[in-house]
Each structure stands twice: as structure tokens, then as C-alpha cells.
N, C-alpha and C positions, 0 to 999 in steps of 0.2 A: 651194761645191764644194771650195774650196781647205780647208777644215776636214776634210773626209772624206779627201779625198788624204791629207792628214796623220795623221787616225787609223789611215789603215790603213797607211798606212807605220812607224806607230810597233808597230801588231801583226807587224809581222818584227822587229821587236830580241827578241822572245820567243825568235829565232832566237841570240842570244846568249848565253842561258843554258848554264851549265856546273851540269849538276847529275851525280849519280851515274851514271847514264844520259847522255852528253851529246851536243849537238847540235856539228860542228865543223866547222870551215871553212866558216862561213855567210857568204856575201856581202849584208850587211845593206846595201848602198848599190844593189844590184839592184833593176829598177822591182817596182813592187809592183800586183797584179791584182786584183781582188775580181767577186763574182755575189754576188746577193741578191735575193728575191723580190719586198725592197719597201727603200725609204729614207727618213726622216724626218729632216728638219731641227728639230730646236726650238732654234731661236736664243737666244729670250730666254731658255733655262735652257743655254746654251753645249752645247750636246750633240747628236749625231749619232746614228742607231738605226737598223743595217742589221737587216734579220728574212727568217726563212724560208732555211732552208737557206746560214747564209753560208759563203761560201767567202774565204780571205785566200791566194793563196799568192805565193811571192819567193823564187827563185833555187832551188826543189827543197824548200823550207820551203813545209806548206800549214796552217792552221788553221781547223778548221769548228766552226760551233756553230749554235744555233737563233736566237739572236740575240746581236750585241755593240753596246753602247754604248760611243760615244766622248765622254769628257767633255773639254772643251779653254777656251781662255780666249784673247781678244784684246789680246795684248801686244806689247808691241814694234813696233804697227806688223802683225803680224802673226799667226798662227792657230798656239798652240801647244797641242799636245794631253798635256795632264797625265794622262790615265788611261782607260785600257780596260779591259771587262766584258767575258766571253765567257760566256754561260751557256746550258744545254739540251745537252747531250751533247758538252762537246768534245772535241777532239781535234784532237792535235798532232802531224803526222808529218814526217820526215828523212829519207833515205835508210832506215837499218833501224832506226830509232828511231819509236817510237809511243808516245804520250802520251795518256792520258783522263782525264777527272775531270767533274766536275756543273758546274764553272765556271772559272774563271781569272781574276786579276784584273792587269793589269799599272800600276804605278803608277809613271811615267814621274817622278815628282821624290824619286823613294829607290831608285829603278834596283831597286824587287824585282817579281819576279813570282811569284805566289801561286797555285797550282791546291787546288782545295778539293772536298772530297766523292767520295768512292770514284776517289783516285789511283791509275792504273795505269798504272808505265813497264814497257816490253818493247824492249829492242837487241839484236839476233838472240836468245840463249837464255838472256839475262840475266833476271830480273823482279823488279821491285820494288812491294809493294802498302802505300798506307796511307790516312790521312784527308786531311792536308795536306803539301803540299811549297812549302817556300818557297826561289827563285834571286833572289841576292844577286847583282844585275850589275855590282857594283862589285869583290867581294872576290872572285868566282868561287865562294863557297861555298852550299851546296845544302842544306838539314833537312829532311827528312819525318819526320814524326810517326804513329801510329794514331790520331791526336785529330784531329778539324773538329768544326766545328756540332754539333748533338744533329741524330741521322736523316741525318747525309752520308757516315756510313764504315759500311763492312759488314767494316772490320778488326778489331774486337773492341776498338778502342784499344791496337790494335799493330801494329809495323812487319812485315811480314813479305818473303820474299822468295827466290830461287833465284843463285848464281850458279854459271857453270859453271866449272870445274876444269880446263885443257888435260893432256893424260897428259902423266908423268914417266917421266925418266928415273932408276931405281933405280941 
């Protein structure tokens, strides 16, 4: 159980991400809560498998998908989780930031997190649409692309997007 506590505590550092769109003043040391229809341990392949409507949320950060896999490794003495899957409809929300895409990947030992396949950010009237976005939780820096997989963007292989403009003074 201490393996799970840890995967899903490492799905709120998603909550760190500084991407075009960003998520801010996230309290990633906030306990961390999860629901899921079902749980799997597979030990011998070091990995965790919550399914069926998951929920992750921490501190006003919620992340839901259809299933996440936690992959992790016993080191140290202890249960470190190198890497999370979220796939089947995710989504990421923040206060007025909402996040989609077909999957997510966060790879806990290069600090990047990966959403693939029909990227859609929205922060109040902002929007950004592509294939992939990849957060750099080390440099702060954020890429989306209109490229993922073949069959995961409905962008055309381009970036597209709205921002709005506050009126000026002439």
C-alpha cells in the first residue's frame, strides 16, 4: 500500500507544471486522495493499476482518467515511484485551468510530463489546441506541437489557438 500512496502522491507534482496555460501556487506537499472502482497490485512487475473512473486530487489539483498505471521500483530501502500513465479521457483541472488529452505520461526521473493525443488547454478565455505538450519541471519550459501518434490529434499537425486581448487605451 505504501507503493500506491506514493504513485498517487507523485500524480500531484503534475501540479507543478508551468506550461503556457499554468497551473500556480499548487501546494504539492498537501495530502493526496484517490477513488477508483478497482486496484491491482502486480508486484513482481513493480506497478500499481488503479481502473474505472479514477480520481487523484491534492490541494484544489484533481486528475481523472479511466485508468493510471504506477510504475515504481524498491530502493533505498524504500518504494520510489519512477513513472505514471493516465490514459482513457484525461483531465486535468485547477482552479480555471482545464486540461485534456487521450493520455498523460509523467516520468518522475527527467521531471517531464507528457499529455498526448487531442491536447486541449482552456484558462478562463485563453485556448490552446494540439497533438502533444510536453512540461519541463525542471526549466519551467512547456512545447506543444500539432504532432502525436498517427490517429491521436484532430489538429491537422498544427498548433492552433485563441488568446484574448484586454482593451486598450488609445
Amino acid at each position: 500500500m505504501t507503493g500506491l500512496c506514493a504513485a498517487m502522491g507523485a500524480a500531484a507534482i503534475l501540479s507543478t507544471a508551468s506550461s503556457a496555460q499554468s497551473i500556480r501556487n499548487h501546494n504539492s506537499n498537501a495530502p493526496v486522495d484517490f477513488t477508483a472502482g478497482s486496484l491491482e497490485l502486480q508486484d513482481r512487475a513493480d506497478r500499481v493499476v488503479l481502473a474505472g473512473g479514477v480520481t487523484v486530487t491534492q490541494a484544489g489539483l484533481v486528475l481523472k482518467s479511466s485508468r493510471l498505471t504506477a510504475a515504481y521500483s524498491n530502493a533505498r530501502g524504500g518504494t520510489d515511484v519512477e513513472r505514471l500513465d493516465a490514459t482513457g479521457g484525461v483531465t486535468i483541472t485547477k482552479d480555471d485551468l482545464h486540461a485534456t488529452s487521450n493520455a498523460a505520461i509523467y516520468d518522475l526521473n527527467s521531471s517531464l510530463i507528457t499529455l498526448i493525443g487531442n491536447v486541449n488547454l482552456v484558462q478562463g478565455s485563453n485556448k490552446l489546441n494540439g497533438g502533444r505538450l510536453v512540461i519541463d519541471l525542471n526549466s519551467g519550459r512547456s512545447t506543444i506541437n500539432g504532432g502525436g501518434p498517427a490517429g491521436t490529434s484532430t489538429s491537422g499537425g498544427r498548433v492552433s489557438g485563441t488568446f484574448t486581448v484586454p482593451p486598450r487605451k488609445n
